[in-house]
Structure formats: C-alpha cells, structure tokens
N, C-alpha and C positions, 0 to 999 in steps of 0.2 A: 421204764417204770420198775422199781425196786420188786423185790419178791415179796410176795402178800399182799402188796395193796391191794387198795379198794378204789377201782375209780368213782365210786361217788362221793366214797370221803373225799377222794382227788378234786371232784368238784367241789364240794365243799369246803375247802379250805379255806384259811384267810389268805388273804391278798398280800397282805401288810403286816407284820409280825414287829413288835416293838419289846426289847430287851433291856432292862436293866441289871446290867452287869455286877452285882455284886458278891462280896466275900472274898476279893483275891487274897487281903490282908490277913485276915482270917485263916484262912488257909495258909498261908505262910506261916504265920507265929505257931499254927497248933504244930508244925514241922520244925517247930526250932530255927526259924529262917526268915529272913528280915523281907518287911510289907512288898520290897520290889522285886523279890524274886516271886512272888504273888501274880503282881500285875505281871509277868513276862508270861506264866504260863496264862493266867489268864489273855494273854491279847494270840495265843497261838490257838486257842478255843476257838475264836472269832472266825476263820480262815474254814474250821469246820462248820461249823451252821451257815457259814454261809456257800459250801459248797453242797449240802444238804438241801436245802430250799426250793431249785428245781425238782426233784423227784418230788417234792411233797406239793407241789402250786405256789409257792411261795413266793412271788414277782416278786416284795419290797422288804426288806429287814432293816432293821435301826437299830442301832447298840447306844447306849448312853455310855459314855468314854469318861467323859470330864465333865464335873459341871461349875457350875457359877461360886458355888458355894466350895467346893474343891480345894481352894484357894488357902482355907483355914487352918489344912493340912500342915505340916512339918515342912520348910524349907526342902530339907531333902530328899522328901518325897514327891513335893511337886517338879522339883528341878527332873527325880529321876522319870516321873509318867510323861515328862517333856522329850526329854531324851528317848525314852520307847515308843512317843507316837512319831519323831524322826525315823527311826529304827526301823518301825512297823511299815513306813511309809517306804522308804528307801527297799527295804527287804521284799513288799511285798508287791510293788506297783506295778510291777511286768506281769506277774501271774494274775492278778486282777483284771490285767488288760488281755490278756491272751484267752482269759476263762469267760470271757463278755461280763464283766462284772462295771457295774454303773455303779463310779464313788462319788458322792458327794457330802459336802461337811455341811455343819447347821451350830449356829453358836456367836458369838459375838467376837469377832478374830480381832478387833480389837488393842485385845491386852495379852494376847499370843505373840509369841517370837517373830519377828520378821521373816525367819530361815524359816521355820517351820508352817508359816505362812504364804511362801511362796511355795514349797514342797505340797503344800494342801493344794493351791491352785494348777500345781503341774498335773496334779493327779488326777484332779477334775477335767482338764482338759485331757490327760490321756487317755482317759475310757469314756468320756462325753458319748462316745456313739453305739457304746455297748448299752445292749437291753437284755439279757440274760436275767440277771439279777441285779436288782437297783440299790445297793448297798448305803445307807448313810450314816455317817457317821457323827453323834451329838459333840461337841467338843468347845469346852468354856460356856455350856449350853443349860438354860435355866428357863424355865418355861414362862415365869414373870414377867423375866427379864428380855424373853422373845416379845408378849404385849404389849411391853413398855417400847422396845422399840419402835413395832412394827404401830401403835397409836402414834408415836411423833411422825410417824412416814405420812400416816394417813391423814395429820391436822395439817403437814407441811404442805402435803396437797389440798386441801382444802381450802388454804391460807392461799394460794395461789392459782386459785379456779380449777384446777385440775378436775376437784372433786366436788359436786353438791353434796352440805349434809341430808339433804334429801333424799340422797340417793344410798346413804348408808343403811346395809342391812346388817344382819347374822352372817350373811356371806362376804362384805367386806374385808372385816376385822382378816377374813384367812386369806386375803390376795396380797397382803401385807406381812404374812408368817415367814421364818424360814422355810417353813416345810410347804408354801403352796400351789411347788409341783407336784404333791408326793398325795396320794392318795389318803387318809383316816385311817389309822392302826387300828384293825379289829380284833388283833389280841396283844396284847402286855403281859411278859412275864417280868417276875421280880428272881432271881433268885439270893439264896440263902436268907431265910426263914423269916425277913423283915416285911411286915404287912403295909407298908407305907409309898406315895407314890413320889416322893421327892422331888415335886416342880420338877415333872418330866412331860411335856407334852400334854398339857390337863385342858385346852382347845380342843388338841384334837381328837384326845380320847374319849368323847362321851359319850361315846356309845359302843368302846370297847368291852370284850371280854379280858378280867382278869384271871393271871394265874399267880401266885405266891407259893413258893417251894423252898423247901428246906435247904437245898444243894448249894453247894458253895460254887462259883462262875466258873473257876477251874475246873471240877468234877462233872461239867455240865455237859454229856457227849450227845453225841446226834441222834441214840437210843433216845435219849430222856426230851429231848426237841420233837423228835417226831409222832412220841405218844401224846404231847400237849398237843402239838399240830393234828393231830387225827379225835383228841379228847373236843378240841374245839368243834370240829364239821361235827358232833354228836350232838351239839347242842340247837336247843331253839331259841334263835334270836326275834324279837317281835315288837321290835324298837319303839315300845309305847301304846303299843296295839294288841288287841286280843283276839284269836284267831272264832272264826264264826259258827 
C-alpha cells in the first residue's frame, strides 16, 4: 500500500474507473508540434494509470482510444492513431502480460484493419487469464452504435426463439453490450476542460460519478488520478434514495 493511504478510502474506491482521454492534440499544436506526436505521449500516460490502480482498488479501467465518430478526422491522422495502436500493441503486450493486466477491446472491429485486428485478438488471448487489473480498451467505439448493435443481436434472437420478448428487461439490453463482462463504471473522468460525455458508455454510466478537469491527457500523472480516486470514496452515493 502506497505511503498515506487510507485504507477506508481503499475501500471505498471505485471499482471501475472509465477515462476519456482527451487533449493529445492540443497539447501538441500549443508545443509547435503536429496532432500525433500528441497522441504518442498521450498513449505512454495510459501504461501509467494503469500501473497505478492497484495500490488505489481500482480492479477495472477503460480509456476511450477511438471512437465512431473519429473517423472525420484528417486522413493522416487516422492513418497515424492506426499505426500507434499497432505500436502500442506490439510495444506493450509482454509487459501487460507479465504485470497480470487483463486486455480487452470494446468497439465495432469491423471497419478496423485486418493486421490490427488480429494483434487486438492475440492480445486478448495473451492475458485472458490475468486478473490483476482488467484493462479495456474502447476502439472504433461509440456508445449508439454499441445499442444499435447489440438491439439487432437481441431481435436476432428473438426472431429465432432463442429469446421471449417476454422476458426482456432493463437487464437484457446489457447481456448484449460490449462491455457485459465488465462491471458499471462508478467514475468517469473527461479530461481537458470539455464538459461533454461524447457517446461514451451512456448504458452503462448512470449511475456514475463524473469528473471533468481541465488537464490535458498527456499531463495527466498518477498524482492527479489518485486525488480523483480518493475525491470519489469522499463522496455520498444514494442512488435515488435518501438516507433515514
């Protein structure tokens, strides 16, 4: 356990910590230096929060990488976040495996590369059995576009008896998600200073706590993680209820 803590904050932590990575760009041009040298240091951030997480209880983190909308981007910047999530993949999938880090991808792989496609799926099977920390990764990932899918799975089975609509609840719709191994993210940060949640997981968050900060993704160290992580176990959650 780090120096200072508090094991009741320890207990109190969230479980599940969901990230939206933003500002790499930003952060590039205010340096005089083009959007992807942006996204590089931002994706060597990622490697720190998530060896941070342990010490604070953090079982599950989720970074939004990529999303649906992405795509609108500049040719050569999508070509290049293509080429750094090979990169990242390649670079980092020993140490992830060695460190018990559980990766998994969430997103529509789709209209993703074939090569970087199968690099997704080696990776998933090379730390399948790690439980340290459950690392996943959003990528081509739009939270619409998760419903939209995961509604055609569940009329397909329905179409062919699998499923009564009878039997459809509130809990349905999420045995159908990407994410419905994954526990409910009980905090979401944004950073750099955009108040908006960008069709990120809007299922599963509602009943998360949000943070929105000013920090740009790259500037974002494990000091500034762990104070949100310890800000959240201060809070009173009462999810609709009013205490007696």
């Amino acid at each position: 356990m780090p120096e200072g803590s508090d094991t009741s904050l320890l207990a109190s932590a969230p479980r599940h910590v969901a990230i939206i990575m933003d500002g790499n760009g930003r952060w590039a041009q205010s340096r005089g230096r083009p959007r992807l040298f942006g996204h590089h240091a931002g994706a060597k951030r990622v490697r720190e929060i998530v060896e941070t997480c342990p010490d604070l209880g953090v079982k599950y983190l989720t970074v939004f990488a990529f999303s649906t909308e992405n795509w609108k981007r500049t040719q050569t910047e999508v070509a290049g976040l293509m080429s750094l999530f090979r990169r990242y993949i390649t670079k980092e999938a020993r140490a992830l495996r060695d460190d018990g880090v559980r990766v998994r991808f969430i997103g529509d792989r789709v209209r993703l590369d074939r090569k970087l496609v199968s690099m997704m799926d080696e990776l998933e099977a090379m730390t399948e059995g790690n439980d340290r920390v459950h690392l996943t990764i959003a990528l081509n990932y739009g939270s619409r576009d998760e419903v939209g899918r995961a509604m055609k799975l569940m009329a397909e089975d329905v179409a062919a008896n699998r499923l009564s609509p009878g039997d459809v609840d509130d809990g349905t719709l999420a045995r159908y998600l990407d994410t419905r191994v994954l526990p409910d993210p009980d905090l979401v940060i944004r950073t750099s200073g955009e108040a908006r949640i960008s069709n990120f997981l809007l299922w599963q968050s509602a009943y998360a706590e949000y943070e929105f900060i000013d920090t740009l993704w790259p500037d974002f160290t494990a000091e500034i993680f762990t104070g949100l992580v310890h800000g959240y176990a201060k809070r009173d959650r009462r999810f609709g209820a009013v205490k007696a």
